[in-house]
C-alpha positions in Angstrom: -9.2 -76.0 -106.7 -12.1 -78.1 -107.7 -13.9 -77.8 -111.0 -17.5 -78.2 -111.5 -20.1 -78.3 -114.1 -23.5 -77.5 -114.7 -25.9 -78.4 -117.7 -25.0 -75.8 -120.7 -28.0 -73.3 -121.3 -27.8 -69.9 -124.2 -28.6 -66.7 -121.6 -26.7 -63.8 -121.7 -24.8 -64.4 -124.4 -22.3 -61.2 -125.2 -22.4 -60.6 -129.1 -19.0 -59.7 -131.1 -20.6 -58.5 -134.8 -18.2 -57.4 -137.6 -19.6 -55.2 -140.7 -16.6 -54.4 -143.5 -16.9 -52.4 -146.0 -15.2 -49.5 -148.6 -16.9 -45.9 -149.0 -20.5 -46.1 -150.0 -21.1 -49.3 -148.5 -23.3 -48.3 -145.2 -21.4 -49.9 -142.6 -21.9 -47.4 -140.2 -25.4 -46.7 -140.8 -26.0 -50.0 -141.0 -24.2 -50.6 -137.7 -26.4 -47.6 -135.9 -29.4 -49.2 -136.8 -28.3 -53.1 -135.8 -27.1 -51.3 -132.4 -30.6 -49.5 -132.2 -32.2 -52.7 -132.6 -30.1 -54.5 -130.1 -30.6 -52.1 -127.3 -34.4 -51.7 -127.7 -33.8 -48.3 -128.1 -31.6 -47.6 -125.1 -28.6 -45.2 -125.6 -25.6 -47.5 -126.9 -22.3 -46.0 -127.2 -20.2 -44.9 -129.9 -16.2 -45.5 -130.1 -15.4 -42.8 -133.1 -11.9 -42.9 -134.7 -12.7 -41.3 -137.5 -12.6 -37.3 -135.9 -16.4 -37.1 -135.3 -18.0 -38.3 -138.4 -20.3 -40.8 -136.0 -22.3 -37.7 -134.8 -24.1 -37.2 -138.4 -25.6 -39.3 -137.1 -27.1 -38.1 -133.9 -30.2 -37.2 -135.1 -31.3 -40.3 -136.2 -30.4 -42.5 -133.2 -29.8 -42.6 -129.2 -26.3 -42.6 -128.6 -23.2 -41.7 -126.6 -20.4 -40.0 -128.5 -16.5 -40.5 -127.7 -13.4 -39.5 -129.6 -10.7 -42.1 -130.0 -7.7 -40.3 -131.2 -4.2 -41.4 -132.4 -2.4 -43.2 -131.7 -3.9 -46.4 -131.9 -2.4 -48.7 -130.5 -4.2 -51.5 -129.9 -4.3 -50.6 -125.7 -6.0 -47.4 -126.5 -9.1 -49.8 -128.1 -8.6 -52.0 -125.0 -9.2 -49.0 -122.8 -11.6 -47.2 -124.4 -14.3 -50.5 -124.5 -13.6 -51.6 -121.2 -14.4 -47.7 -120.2 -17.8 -48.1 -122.3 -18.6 -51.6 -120.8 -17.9 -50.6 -117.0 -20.1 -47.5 -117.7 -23.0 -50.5 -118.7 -23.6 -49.2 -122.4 -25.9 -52.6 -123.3 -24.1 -51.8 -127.1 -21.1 -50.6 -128.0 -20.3 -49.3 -131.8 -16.4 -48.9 -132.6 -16.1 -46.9 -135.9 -13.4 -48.2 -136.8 -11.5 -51.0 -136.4 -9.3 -50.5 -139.0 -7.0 -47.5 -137.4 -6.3 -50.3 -135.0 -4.1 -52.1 -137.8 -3.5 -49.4 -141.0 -4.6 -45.6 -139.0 -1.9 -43.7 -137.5 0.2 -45.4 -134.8 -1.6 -48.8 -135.7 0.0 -52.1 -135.5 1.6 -51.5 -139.4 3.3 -48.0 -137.9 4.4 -49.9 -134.9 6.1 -52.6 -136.9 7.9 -49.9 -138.7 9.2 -47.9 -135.7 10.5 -50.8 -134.8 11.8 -51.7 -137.3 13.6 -47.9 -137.9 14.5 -48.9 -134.0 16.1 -52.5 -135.0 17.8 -51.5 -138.4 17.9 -47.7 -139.2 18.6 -47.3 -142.4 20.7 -50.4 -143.3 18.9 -52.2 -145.6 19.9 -55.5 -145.5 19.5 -54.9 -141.7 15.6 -54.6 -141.7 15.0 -56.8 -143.9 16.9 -59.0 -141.5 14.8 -57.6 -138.8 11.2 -57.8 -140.4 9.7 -60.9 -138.4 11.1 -59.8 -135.0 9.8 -56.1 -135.6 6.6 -57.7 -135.5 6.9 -59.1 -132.1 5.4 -55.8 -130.0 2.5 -55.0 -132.5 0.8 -58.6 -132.9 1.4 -59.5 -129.1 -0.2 -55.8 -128.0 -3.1 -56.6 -131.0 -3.8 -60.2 -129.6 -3.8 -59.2 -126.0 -6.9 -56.3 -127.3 -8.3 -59.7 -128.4 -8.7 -61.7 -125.9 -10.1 -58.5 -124.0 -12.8 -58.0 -126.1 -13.8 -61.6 -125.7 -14.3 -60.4 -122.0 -16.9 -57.5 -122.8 -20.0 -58.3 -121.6 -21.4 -55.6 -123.6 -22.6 -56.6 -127.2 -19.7 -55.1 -129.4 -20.2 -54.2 -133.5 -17.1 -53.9 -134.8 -16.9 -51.4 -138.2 -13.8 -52.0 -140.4 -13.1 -50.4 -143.7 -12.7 -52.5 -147.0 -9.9 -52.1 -149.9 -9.6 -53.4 -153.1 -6.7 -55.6 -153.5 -5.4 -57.4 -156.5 -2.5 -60.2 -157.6 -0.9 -61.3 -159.7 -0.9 -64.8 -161.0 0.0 -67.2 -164.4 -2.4 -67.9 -167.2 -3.3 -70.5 -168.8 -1.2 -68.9 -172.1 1.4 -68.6 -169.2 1.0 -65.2 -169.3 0.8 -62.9 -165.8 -2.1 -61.1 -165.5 -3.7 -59.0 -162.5 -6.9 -60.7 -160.8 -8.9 -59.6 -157.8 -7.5 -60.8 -154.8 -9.2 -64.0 -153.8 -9.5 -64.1 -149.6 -11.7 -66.0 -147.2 -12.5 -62.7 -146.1 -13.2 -60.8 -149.0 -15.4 -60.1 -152.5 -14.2 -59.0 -155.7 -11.0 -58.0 -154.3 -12.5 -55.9 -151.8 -10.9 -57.2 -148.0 -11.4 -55.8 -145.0 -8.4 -53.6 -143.5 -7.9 -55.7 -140.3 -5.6 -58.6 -139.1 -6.8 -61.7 -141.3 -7.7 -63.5 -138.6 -10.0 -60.9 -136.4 -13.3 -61.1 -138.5 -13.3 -65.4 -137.4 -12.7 -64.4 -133.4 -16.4 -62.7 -133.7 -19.4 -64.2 -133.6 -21.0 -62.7 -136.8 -19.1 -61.3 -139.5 -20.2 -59.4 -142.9 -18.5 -57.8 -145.9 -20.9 -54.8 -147.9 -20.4 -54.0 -150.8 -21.3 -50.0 -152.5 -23.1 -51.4 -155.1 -25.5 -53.0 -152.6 -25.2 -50.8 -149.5 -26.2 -52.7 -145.9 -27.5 -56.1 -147.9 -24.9 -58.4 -146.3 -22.2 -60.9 -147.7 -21.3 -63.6 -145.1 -17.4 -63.2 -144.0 -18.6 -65.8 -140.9 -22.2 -66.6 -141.0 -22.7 -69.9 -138.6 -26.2 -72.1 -139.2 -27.8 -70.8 -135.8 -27.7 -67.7 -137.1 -28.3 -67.6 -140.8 -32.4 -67.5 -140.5 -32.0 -63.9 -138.7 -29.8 -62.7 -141.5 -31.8 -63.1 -145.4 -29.2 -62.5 -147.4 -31.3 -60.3 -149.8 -32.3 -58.1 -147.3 -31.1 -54.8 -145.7 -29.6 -55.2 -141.5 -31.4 -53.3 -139.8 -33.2 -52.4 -136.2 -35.9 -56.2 -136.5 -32.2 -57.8 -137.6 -30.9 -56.3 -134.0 -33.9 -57.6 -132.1 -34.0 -60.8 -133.8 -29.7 -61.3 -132.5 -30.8 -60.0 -129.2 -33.6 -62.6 -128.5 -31.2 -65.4 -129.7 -28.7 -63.6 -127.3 -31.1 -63.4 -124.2 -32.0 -67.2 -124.9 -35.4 -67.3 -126.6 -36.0 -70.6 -127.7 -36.7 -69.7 -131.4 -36.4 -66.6 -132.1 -38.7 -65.2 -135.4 -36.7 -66.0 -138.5 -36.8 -62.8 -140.8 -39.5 -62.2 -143.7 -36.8 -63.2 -146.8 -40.7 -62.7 -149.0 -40.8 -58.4 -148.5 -40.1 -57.1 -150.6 -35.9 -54.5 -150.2 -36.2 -51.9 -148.2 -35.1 -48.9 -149.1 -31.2 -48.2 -148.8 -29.2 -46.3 -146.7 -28.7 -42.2 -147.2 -27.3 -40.8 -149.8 -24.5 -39.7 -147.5 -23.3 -42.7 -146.8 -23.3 -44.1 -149.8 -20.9 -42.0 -151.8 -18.5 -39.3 -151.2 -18.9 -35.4 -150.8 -19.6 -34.0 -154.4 -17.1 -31.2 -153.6 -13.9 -33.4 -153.6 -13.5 -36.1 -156.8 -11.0 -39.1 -156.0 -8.9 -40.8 -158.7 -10.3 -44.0 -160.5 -10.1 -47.4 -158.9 -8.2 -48.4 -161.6 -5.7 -45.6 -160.5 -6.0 -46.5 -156.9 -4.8 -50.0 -158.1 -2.3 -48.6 -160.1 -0.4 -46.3 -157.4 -1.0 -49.5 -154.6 0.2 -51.7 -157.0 3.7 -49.5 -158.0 3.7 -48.7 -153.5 3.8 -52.4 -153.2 6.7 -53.1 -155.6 8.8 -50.6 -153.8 7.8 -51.3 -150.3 6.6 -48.0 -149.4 2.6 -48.4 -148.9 3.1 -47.1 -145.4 5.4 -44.2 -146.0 2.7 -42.9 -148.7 -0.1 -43.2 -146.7 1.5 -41.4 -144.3 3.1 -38.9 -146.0 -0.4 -38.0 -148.3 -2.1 -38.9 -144.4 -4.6 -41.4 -146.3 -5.9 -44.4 -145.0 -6.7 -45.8 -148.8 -5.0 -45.5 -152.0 -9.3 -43.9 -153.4 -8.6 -41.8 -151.3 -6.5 -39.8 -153.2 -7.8 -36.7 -155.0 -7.7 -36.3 -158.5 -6.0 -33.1 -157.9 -2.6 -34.7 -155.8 -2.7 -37.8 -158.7 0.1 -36.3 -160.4 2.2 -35.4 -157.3 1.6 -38.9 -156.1 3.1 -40.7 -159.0 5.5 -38.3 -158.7 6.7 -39.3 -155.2 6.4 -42.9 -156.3 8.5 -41.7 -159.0 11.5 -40.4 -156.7 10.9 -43.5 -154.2 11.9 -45.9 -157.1 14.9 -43.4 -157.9 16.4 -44.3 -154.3 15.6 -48.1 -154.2 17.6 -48.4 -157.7 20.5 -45.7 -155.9 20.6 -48.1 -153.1 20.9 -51.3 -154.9 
């Protein structure tokens, strides 16, 4: 079959954006409004995995509304997209990426049912059996890749962020606990994805709680750095700005880095409800850090049905450290 060329031109161009970040940090407000902006106003659609929290939204922007509902498998993304693409949404919002990996029936569940398939209970056997357990979930999770490269659709991404630490040597020698340093991450705070996803798009930003919707480069490439001040707020004019570069406008207006912030997002989605109190980040660190050490961050996220160690209430602190408690009791037993 012959292959030809023709001289390259930017039209058309389908748009994969990534926004990260923890509770309070406005990703999804922020996302609303870049998706507002890219549509010009025309209805985008809404991918919700997160049992209908999008629609709080639906008085403040045009959009269509679907439930995305576990398991989720990384097919079940595939599916629902393609569905919102072929239906010719111009923008579509998925909120969130993140079940896709750590949510119920993700790739991190899938690696342990297989793994419970591979080894049972036999210790030595899984940990034998950890690399091939793999196998399913990151094929299944790269083939949901390469289909979303196919969208034509312009696709924002949403993905939670957790704080992570390690633990490395001094100078004195000494070990001592530091925010975890990633290409993808600030502070310690990384989005809960596979590490490579937020480099397959074609924008990618990390925001941060203290600074809600001002955005922190994850992938930031020079063509696109003028439409995105870093001291400013995304918003709908940072959605028509991507969409002109998109469509092929020769130079598309380069935001006003000299007005002064706009205001930030709503108090909504900047902290949690006032009725529930979660523990301390220094205790989420704490219980994630003692999970870790024993192996069992996905059996306590699923067992306490959180997708974040701050997610814990200060009212189930004690009965968490108290299953940790019992979970080290039976890795001593079974050495």
């Amino acid at each position: 079959m012959a292959f030809h060329f023709k001289r390259a031109a930017r039209e058309n161009v389908s748009l994969l954006i990534g926004l990260a970040g923890g509770t309070g940090s406005g990703k999804t407000y922020t996302a609303m409004r870049l998706a507002s902006g890219i549509s010009a106003g025309k209805p985008f659609a809404v991918i919700d995995t997160e049992a209908g929290r999008a629609k709080h939204y639906g008085d403040q922007f045009a959009f269509d509304h679907g439930d995305l509902k576990p398991p989720f498998r990384p097919d079940a993304y595939a599916d629902a997209i393609k569905a919102a693409d072929e239906a010719g949404y111009p923008v579509i919002v998925v909120d969130s990426v993140s079940h896709v990996w750590a949510g119920d029936g993700g790739c991190l569940d899938w690696q342990d049912d297989e793994l419970d398939r591979m080894a049972g209970d036999d210790w030595k056997k899984r940990e034998a059996c950890r690399m091939a357990a793999w196998i399913k979930p990151k094929m299944s999770h790269k083939s949901m890749v390469q289909k979303l490269l196919q969208v034509r659709a312009h696709l924002i991404l949403c993905f939670r962020a957790e704080p992570k630490i390690e633990m490395v040597r001094g100078k004195d020698g000494k070990m001592e606990v530091i925010a975890k340093q990633s290409l993808t991450g600030l502070d310690g705070w990384i989005p809960v994805c596979e590490k490579n996803l937020p480099f397959e798009l074609t924008i990618s930003f990390l925001l941060m709680a203290q600074n809600p919707g001002i955005p922190h480069p994850i992938k930031l490439q020079e063509q696109h750095r003028a439409l995105f001040p870093l001291n400013k707020l995304i918003n709908e004019e940072s959605g028509k700005r991507l969409a002109a570069w998109a469509s092929g406008a020769t130079k598309p207006a380069a935001a006003d880095s000299t007005q002064p912030p706009e205001a930030a997002s709503p108090e909504s989605e900047r902290r949690p409800s006032a009725a529930v109190t979660y523990i301390t980040p220094n205790e989420a660190i704490a219980l994630e850090t003692w999970a870790t050490s024993l192996g069992a961050v996905r059996k306590f996220k699923r067992d306490f049905q959180v997708e974040m160690f701050s997610h814990i209430t200060v009212a189930r602190h004690d009965e968490a450290k108290k299953w940790l408690a019992a979970a080290q009791d039976i890795v001593k037993g079974a050495v």
